[in-house]
TORMI-928570 format. One record per atom (N, C-alpha, C): residue in three letters; atom name; x, y, z. Coordinates in steps of 0.02 Angstrom, whole numbers, plus 50000, padded with zeros to 5 digits. Layout:
N
- res_atom_c1_c2_c3
- ala_CA_X_Y_Z .
...
END
This chain:
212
- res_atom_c1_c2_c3
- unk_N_50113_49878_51559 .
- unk_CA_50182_49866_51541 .
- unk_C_50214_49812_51585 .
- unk_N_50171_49811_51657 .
- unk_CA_50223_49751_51694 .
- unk_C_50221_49682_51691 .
- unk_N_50137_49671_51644 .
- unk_CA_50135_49625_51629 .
- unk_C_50171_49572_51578 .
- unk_N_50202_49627_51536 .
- unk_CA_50247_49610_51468 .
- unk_C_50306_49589_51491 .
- unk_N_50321_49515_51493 .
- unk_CA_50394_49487_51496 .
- unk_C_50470_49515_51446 .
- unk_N_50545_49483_51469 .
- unk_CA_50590_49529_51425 .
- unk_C_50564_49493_51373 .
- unk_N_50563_49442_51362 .
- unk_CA_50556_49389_51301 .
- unk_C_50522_49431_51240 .
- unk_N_50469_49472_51255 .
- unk_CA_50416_49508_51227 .
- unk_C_50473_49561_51170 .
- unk_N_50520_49582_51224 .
- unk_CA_50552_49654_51171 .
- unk_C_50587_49645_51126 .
- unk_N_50615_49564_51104 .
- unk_CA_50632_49562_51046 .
- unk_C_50586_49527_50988 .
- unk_N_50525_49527_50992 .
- unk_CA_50503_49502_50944 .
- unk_C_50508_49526_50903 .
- unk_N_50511_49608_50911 .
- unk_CA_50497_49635_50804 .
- unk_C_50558_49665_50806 .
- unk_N_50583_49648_50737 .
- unk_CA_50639_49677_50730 .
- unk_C_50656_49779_50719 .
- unk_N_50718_49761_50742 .
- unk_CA_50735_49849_50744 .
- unk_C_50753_49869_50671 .
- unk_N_50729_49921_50629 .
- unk_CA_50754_49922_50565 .
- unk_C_50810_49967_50563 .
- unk_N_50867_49997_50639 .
- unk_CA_50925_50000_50607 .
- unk_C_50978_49941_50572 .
- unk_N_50951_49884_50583 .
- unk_CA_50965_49825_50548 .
- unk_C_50956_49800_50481 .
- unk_N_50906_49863_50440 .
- unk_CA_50898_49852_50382 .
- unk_C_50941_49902_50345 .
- unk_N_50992_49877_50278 .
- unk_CA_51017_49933_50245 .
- unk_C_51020_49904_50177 .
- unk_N_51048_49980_50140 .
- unk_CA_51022_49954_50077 .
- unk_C_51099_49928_50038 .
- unk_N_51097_49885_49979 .
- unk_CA_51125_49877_49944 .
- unk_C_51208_49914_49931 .
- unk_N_51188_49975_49935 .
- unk_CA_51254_50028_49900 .
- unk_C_51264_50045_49968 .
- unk_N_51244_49994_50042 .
- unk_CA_51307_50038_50098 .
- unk_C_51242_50093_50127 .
- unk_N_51184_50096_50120 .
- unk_CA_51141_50155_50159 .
- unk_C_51136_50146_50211 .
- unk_N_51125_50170_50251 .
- unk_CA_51106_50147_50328 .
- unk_C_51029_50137_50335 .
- unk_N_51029_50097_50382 .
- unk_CA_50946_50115_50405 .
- unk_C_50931_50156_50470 .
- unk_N_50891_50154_50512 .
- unk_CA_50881_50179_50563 .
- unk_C_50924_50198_50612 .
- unk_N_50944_50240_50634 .
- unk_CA_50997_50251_50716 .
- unk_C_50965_50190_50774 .
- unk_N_50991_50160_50800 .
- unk_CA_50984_50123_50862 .
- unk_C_50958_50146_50909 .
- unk_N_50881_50115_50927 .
- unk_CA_50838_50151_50947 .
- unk_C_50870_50132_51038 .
- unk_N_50832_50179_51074 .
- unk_CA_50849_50176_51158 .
- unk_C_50786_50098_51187 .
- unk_N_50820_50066_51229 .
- unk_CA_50787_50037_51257 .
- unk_C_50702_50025_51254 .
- unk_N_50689_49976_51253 .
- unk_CA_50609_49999_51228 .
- unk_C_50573_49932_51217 .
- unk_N_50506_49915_51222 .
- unk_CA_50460_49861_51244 .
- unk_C_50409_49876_51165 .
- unk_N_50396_49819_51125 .
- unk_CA_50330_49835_51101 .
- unk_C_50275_49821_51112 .
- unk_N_50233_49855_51069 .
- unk_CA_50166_49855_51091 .
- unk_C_50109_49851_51042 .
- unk_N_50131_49867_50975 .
- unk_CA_50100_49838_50929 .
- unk_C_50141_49830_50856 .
- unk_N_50098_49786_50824 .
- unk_CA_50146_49766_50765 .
- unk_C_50089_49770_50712 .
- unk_N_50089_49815_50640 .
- unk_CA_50030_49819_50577 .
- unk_C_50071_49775_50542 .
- unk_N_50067_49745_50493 .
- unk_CA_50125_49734_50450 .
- unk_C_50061_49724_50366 .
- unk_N_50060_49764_50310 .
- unk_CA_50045_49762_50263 .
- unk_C_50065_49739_50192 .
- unk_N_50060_49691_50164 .
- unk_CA_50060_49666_50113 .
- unk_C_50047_49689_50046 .
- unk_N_50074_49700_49997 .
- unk_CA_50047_49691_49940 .
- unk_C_50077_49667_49852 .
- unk_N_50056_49643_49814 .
- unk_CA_50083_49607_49784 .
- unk_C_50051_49620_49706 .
- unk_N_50073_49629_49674 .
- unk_CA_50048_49652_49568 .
- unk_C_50062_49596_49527 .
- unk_N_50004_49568_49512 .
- unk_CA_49998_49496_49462 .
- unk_C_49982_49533_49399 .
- unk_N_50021_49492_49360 .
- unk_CA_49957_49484_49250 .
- unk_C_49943_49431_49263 .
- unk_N_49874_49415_49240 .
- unk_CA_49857_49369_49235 .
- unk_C_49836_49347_49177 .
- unk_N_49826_49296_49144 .
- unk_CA_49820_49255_49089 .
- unk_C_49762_49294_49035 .
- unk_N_49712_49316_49080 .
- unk_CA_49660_49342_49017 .
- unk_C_49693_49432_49014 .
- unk_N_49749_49457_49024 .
- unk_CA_49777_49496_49023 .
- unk_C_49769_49571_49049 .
- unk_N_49711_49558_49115 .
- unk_CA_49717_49590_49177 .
- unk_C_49780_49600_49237 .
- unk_N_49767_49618_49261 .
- unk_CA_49796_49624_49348 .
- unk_C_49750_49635_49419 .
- unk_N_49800_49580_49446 .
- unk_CA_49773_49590_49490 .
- unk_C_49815_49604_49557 .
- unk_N_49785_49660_49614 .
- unk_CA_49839_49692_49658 .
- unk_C_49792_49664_49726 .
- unk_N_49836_49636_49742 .
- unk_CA_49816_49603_49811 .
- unk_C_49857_49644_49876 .
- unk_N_49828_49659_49951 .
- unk_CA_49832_49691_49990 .
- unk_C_49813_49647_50073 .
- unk_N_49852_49635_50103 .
- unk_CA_49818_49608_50159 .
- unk_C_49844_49644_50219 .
- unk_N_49826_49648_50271 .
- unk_CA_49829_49665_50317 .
- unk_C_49816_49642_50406 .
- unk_N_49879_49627_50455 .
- unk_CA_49860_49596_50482 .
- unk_C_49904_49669_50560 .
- unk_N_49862_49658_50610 .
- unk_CA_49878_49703_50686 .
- unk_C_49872_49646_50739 .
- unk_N_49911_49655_50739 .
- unk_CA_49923_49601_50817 .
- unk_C_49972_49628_50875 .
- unk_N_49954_49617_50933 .
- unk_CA_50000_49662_50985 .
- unk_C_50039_49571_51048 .
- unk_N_50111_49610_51042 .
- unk_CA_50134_49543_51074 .
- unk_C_50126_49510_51152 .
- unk_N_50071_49545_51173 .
- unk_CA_50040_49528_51248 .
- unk_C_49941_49525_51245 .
- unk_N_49953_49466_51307 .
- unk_CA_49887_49474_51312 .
- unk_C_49854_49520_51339 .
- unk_N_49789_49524_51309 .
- unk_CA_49735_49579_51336 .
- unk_C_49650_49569_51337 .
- unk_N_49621_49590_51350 .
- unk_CA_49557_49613_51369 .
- unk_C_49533_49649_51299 .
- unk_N_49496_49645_51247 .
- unk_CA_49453_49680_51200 .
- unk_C_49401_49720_51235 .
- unk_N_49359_49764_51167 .
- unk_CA_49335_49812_51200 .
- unk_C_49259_49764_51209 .
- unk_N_49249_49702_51185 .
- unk_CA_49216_49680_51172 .
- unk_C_49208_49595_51238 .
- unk_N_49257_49609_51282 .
- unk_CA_49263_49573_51333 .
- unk_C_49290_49517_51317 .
- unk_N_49311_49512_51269 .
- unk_CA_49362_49431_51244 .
- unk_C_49435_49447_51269 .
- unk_N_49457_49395_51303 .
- unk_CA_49519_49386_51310 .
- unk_C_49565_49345_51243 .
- unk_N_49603_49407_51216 .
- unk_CA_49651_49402_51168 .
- unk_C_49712_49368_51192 .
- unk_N_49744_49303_51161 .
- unk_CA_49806_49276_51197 .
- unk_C_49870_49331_51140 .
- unk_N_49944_49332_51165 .
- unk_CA_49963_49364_51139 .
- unk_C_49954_49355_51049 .
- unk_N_49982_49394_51030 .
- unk_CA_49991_49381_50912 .
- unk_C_49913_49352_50922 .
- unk_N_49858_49380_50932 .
- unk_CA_49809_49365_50889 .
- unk_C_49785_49407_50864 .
- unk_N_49773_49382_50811 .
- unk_CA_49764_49434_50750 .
- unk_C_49680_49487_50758 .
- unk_N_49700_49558_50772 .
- unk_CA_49646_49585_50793 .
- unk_C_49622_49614_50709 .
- unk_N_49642_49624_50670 .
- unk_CA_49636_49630_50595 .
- unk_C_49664_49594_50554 .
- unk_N_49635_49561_50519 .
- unk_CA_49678_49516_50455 .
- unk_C_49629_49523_50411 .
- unk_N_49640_49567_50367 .
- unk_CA_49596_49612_50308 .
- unk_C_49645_49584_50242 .
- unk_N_49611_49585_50178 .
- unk_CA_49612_49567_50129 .
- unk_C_49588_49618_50060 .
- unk_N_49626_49630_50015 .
- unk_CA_49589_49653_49964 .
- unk_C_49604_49627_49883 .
- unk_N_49589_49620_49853 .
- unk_CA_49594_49604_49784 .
- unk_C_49571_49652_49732 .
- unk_N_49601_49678_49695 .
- unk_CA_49586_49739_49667 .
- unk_C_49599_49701_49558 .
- unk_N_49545_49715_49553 .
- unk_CA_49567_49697_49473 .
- unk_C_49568_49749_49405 .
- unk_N_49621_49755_49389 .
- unk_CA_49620_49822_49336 .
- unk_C_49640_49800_49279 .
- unk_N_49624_49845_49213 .
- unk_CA_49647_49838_49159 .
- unk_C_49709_49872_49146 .
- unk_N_49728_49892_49073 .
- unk_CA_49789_49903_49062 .
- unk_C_49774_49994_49070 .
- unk_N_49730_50020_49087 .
- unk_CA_49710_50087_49081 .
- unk_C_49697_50107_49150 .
- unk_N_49726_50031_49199 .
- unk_CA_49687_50069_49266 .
- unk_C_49619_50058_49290 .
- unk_N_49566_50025_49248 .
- unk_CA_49512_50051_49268 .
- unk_C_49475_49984_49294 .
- unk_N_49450_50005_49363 .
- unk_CA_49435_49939_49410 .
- unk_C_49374_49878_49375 .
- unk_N_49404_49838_49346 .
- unk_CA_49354_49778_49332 .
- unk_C_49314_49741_49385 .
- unk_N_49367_49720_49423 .
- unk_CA_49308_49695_49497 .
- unk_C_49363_49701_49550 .
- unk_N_49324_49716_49630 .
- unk_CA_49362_49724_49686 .
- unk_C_49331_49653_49734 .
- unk_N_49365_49627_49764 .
- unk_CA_49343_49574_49803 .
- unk_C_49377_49618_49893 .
- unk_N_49341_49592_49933 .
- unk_CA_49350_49605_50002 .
- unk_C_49337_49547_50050 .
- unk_N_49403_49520_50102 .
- unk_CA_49376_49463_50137 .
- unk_C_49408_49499_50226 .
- unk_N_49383_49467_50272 .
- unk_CA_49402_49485_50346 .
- unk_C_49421_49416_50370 .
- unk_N_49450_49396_50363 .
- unk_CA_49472_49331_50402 .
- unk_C_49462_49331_50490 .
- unk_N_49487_49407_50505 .
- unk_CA_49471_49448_50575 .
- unk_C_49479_49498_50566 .
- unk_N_49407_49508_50606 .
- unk_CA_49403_49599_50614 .
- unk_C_49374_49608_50705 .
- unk_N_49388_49649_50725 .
- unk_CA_49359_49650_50795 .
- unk_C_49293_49679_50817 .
- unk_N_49244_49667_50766 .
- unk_CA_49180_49664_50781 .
- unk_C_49136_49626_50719 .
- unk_N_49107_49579_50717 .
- unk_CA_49068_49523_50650 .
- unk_C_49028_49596_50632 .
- unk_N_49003_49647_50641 .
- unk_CA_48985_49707_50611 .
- unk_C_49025_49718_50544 .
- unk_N_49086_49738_50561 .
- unk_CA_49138_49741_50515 .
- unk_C_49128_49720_50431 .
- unk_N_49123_49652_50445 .
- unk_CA_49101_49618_50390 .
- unk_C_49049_49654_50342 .
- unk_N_49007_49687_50362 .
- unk_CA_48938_49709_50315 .
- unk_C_48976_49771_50276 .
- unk_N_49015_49785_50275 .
- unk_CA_49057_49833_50223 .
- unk_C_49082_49807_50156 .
- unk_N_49104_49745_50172 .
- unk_CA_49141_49711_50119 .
- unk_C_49125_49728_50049 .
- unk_N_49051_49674_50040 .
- unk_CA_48992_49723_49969 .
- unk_C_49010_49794_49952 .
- unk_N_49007_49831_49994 .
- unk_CA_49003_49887_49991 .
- unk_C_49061_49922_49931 .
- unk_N_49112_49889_49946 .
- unk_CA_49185_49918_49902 .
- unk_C_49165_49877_49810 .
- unk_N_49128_49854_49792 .
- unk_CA_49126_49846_49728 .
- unk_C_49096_49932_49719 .
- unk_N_49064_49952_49732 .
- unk_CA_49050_50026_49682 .
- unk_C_49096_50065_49671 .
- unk_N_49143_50046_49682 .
- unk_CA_49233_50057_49649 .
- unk_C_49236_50029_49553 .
- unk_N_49188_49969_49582 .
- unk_CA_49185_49947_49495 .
- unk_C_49174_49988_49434 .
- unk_N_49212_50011_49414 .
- unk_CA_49227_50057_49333 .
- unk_C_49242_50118_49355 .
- unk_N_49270_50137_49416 .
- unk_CA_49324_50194_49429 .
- unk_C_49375_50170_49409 .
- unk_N_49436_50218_49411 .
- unk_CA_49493_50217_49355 .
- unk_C_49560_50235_49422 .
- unk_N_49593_50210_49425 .
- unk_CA_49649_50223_49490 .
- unk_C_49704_50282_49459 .
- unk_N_49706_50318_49487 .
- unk_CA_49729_50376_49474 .
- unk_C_49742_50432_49511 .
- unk_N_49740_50490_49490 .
- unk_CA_49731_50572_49512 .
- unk_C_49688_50560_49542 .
- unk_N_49674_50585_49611 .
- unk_CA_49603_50587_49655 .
- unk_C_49593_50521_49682 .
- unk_N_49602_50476_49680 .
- unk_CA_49599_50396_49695 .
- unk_C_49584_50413_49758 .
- unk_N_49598_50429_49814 .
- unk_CA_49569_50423_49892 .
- unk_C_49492_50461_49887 .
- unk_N_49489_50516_49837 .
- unk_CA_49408_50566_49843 .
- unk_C_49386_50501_49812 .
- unk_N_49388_50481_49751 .
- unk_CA_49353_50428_49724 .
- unk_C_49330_50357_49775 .
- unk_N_49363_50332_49814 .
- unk_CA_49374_50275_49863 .
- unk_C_49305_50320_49928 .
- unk_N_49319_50357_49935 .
- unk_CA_49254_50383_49992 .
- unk_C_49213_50413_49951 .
- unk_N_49211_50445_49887 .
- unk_CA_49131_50450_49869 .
- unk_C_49089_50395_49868 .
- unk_N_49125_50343_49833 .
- unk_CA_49094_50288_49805 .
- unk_C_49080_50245_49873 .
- unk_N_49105_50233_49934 .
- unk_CA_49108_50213_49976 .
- unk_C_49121_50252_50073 .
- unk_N_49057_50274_50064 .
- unk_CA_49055_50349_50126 .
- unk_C_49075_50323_50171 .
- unk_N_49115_50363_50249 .
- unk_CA_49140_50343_50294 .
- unk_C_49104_50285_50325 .
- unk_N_49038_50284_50345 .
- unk_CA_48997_50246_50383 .
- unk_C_48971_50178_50352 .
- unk_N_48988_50181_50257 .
- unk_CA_48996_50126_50243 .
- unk_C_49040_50091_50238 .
- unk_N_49111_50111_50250 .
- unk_CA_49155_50058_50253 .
- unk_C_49198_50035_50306 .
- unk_N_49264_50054_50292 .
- unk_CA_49307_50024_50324 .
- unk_C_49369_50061_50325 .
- unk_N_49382_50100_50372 .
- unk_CA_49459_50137_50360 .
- unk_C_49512_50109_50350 .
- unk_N_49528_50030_50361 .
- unk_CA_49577_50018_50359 .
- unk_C_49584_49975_50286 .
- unk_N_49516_49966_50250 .
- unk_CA_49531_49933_50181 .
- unk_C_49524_50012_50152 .
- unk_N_49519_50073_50163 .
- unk_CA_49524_50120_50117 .
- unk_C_49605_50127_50136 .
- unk_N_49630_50120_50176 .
- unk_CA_49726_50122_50178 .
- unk_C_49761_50090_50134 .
- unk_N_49709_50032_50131 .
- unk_CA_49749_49975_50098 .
- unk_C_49749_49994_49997 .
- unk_N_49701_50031_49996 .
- unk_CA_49687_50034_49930 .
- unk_C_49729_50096_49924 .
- unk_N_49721_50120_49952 .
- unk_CA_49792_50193_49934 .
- unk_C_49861_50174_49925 .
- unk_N_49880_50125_49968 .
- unk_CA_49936_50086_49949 .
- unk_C_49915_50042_49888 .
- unk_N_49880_50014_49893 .
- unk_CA_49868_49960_49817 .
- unk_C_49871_50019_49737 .
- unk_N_49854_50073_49770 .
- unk_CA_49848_50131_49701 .
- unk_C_49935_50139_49660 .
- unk_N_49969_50157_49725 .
- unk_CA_50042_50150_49705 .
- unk_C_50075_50082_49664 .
- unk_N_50026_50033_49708 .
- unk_CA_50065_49970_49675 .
- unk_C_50063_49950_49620 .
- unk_N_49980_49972_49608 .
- unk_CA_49955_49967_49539 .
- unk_C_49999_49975_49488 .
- unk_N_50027_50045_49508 .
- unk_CA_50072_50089_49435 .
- unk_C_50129_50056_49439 .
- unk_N_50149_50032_49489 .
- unk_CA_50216_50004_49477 .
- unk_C_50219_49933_49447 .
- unk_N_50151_49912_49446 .
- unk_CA_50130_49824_49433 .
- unk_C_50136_49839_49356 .
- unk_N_50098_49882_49342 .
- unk_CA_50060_49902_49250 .
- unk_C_50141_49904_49220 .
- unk_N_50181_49980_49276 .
- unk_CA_50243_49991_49216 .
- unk_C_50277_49954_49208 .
- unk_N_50289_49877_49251 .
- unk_CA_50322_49849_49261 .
- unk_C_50337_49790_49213 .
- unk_N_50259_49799_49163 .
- unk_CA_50253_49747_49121 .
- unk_C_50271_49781_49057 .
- unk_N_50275_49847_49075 .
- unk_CA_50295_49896_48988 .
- unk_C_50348_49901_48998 .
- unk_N_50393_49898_49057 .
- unk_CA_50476_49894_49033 .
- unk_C_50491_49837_49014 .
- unk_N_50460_49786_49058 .
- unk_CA_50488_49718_49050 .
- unk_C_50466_49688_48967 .
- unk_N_50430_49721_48918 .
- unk_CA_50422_49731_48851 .
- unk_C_50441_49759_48808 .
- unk_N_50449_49834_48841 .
- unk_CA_50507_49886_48792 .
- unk_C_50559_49851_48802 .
- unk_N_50602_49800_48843 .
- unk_CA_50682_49792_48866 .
- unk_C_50699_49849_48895 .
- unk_N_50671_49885_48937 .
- unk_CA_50688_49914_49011 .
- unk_C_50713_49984_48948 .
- unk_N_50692_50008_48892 .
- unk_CA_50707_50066_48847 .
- unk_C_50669_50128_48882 .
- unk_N_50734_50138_48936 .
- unk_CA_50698_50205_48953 .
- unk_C_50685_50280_48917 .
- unk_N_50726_50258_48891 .
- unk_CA_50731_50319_48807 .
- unk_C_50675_50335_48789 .
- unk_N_50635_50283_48800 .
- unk_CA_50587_50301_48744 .
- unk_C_50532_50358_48795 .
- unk_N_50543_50375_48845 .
- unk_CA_50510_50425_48887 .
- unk_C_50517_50491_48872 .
- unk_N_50598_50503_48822 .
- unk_CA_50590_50548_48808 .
- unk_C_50527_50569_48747 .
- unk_N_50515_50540_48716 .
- unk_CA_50454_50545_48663 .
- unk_C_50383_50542_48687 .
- unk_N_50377_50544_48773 .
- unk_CA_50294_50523_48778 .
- unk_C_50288_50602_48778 .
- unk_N_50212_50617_48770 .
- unk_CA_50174_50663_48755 .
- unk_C_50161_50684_48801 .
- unk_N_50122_50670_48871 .
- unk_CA_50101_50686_48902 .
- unk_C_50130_50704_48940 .
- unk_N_50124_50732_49032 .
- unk_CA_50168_50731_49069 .
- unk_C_50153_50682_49125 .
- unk_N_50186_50644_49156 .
- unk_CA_50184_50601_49190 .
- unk_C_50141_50598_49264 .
- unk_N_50095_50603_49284 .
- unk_CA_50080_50605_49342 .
- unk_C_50125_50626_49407 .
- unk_N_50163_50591_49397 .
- unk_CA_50210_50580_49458 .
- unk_C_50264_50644_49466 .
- unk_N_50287_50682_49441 .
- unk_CA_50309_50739_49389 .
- unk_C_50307_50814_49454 .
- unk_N_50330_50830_49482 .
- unk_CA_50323_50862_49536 .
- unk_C_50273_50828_49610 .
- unk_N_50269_50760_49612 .
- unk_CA_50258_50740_49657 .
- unk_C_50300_50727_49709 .
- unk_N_50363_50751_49728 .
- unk_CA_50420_50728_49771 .
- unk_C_50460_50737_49738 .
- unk_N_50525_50754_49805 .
- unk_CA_50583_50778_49790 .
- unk_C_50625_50735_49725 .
- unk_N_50621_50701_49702 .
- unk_CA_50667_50663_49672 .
- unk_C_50630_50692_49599 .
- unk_N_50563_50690_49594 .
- unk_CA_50537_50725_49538 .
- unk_C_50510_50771_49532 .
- unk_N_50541_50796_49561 .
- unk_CA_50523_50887_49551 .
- unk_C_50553_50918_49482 .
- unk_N_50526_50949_49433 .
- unk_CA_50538_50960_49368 .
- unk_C_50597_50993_49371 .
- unk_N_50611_51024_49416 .
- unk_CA_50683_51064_49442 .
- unk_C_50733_51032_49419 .
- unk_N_50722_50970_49446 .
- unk_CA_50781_50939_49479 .
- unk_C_50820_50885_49422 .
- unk_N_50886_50842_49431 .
- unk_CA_50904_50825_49375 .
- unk_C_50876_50757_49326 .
- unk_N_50823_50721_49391 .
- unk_CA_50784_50651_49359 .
- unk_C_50755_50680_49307 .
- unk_N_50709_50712_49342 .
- unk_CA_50668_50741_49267 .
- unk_C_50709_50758_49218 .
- unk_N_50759_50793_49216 .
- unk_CA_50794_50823_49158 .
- unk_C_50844_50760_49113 .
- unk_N_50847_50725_49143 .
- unk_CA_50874_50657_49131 .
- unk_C_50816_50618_49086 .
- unk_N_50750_50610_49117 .
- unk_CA_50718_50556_49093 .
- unk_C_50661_50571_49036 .
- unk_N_50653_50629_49075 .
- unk_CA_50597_50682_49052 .
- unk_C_50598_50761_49032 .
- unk_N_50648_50754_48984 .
- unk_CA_50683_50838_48972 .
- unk_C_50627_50882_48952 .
- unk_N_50585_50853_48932 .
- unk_CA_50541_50901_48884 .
- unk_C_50469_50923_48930 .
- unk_N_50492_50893_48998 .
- unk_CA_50439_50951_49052 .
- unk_C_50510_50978_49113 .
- unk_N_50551_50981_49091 .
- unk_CA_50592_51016_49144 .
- unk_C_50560_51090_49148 .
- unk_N_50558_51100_49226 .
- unk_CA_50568_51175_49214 .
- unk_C_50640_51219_49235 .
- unk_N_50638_51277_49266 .
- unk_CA_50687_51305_49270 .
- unk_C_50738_51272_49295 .
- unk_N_50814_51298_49309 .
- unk_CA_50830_51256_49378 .
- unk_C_50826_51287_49435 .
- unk_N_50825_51236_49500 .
- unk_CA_50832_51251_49557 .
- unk_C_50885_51298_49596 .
END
């Protein structure tokens, strides 16, 4: 810690500084305090022309002082000890057409021999179970924990990439939810959709259950 100058403690920002739109607050104002590391994750939901998607994920860890690796390299401060990459390609059903994997940096050239490894994802379907699916197909010792993070986040993004192109088609007709058949995945996954509660009964009357 005594090595870390003041200069160091404002590099990353404090997110009681972030608020939302309608007046929310963000964070309480944290006490005095030095950092020490910074993840920051990426990700981003394309259509693309032959009428796929594709969900891109990167990932970069960097800490704002220098150090010593476990590997005897002297790190100057912000160098990037992970800068991971993923490319994920799905159809309109979800179901993985091709996965690409790159390391720009990883903190051992070992690392790298995983990459290959994440295509046997190819013609799994992103969904229910998506993390069991991500380690059958790809066992602890063959991959990479931190591109299986990335793909759990890319799973969310996915759905929001796909629905994003059926509202922006229906004209944002949320109505028409009341007529789907099925029940939604998402559907007692969290407080906001808990069948209880009034979203569901709003969007999705016809799986409400009791009330709360």
């Amino acid at each position: 810690m005594n090595e870390m100058n003041r200069a160091e403690t404002d590099q990353l920002p404090s997110l009681e500084t972030i608020a939302g739109a309608d007046g929310r607050p963000g964070l309480s104002a944290p006490r005095s305090r030095r950092p020490l590391h910074r993840r920051t994750i990426e990700t981003d939901g394309f259509l693309r022309e032959d009428g796929l998607f594709d969900i891109e994920a990167r990932l970069i860890d960097t800490k704002p002082f220098g150090f010593r690796d476990s590997c005897g390299r002297d790190r100057p401060p912000d160098a990037r000890m992970h800068d991971l990459c993923v490319r994920l390609t799905l159809d309109a059903e979800m179901v993985v057409r091709d996965i690409e994997v790159a390391m720009p940096a990883s903190p051992f050239s070992l690392c790298t021999e995983t990459m290959p490894n994440f295509r046997a994802l190819v013609g799994a379907r992103v969904g229910s179970g998506w993390r069991k699916t991500v380690l059958a197909s790809v066992p602890l010792t063959s991959g990479c924990t931190h591109v299986r993070e990335m793909l759990s986040v890319m799973a969310t993004v996915a759905f929001q990439t796909i629905t994003s192109l059926s509202l922006k088609q229906s004209g944002l007709a949320v109505s028409t939810s009341i007529n789907r058949p099925e029940r939604p995945h998402f559907v007692d996954g969290c407080l906001a959709w808990d069948a209880r509660r009034e979203v569901v009964a709003r969007l999705y009357p016809q799986f409400k259950k009791g009330s709360s």
